[in-house]
C-alpha positions as CSV (number, residue, x, y, z in Angstrom):
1,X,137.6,109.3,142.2
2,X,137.5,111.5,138.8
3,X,134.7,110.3,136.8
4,X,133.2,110.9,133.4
5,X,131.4,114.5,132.9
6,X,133.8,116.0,136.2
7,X,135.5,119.5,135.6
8,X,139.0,117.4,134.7
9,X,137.7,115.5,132.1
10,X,136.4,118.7,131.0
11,X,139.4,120.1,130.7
12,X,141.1,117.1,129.4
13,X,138.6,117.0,126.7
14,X,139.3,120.8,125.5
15,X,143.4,120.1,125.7
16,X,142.9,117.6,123.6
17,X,140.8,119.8,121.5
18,X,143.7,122.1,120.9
19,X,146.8,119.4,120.9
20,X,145.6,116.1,120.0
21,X,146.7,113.8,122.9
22,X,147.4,117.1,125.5
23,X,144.3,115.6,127.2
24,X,145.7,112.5,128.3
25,X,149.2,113.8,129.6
26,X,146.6,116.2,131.7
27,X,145.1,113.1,132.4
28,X,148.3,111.5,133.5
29,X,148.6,109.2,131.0
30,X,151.9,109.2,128.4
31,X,151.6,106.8,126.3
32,X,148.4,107.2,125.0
33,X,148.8,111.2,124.6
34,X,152.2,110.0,122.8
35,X,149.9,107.3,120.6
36,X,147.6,110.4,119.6
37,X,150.0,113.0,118.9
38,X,152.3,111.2,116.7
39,X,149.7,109.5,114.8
40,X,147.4,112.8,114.6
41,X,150.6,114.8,113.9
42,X,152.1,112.6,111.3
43,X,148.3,112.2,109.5
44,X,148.0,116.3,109.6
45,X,151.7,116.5,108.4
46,X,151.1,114.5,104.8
47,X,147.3,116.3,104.6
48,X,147.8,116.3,100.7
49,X,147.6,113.2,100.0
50,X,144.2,113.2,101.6
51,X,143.7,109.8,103.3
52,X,146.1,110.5,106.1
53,X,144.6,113.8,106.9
54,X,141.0,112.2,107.3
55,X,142.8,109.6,109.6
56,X,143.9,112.3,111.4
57,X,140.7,113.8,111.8
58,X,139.2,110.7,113.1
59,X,142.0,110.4,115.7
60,X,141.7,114.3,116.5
61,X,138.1,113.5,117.3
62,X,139.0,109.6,119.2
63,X,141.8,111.5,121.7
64,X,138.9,114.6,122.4
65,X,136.2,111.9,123.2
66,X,138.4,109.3,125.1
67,X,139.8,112.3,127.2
68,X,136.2,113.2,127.9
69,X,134.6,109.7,128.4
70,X,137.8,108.4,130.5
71,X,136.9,107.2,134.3
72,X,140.5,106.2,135.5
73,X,140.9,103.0,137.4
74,X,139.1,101.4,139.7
């Protein structure tokens, strides 16, 4: 079983440091790496107007940390 702190989650954690949501599809899970992408993606996309891009941010920061901390099913 692939816990928290193993080398995958590792390297989940650093794909999703590069491409928000890359983590999870490592991690084999689509529909939350599509959830992050698009919503980190569309924030980043409309950064002038501020708000979206510090929702982004948070997101960015929510898909490296869940890719990190996740500990699969039991």
């Amino acid at each position: 079983m692939v816990g928290q702190g193993t080398g995958g989650n590792v390297l989940a954690a650093i794909c999703s440091f590069f491409i928000p949501g890359l983590g999870q599809l490592v991690q084999g899970r689509i529909f939350p790496a599509l959830l992050f992408f698009v919503i980190t993606g569309t924030g980043y996309f409309f950064w002038v107007l501020i708000i979206p891009a510090v929702i982004a941010g948070i997101v960015h920061l929510w898909s490296i940390i869940d890719a990190a901390r996740y500990t699969g099913r039991v």
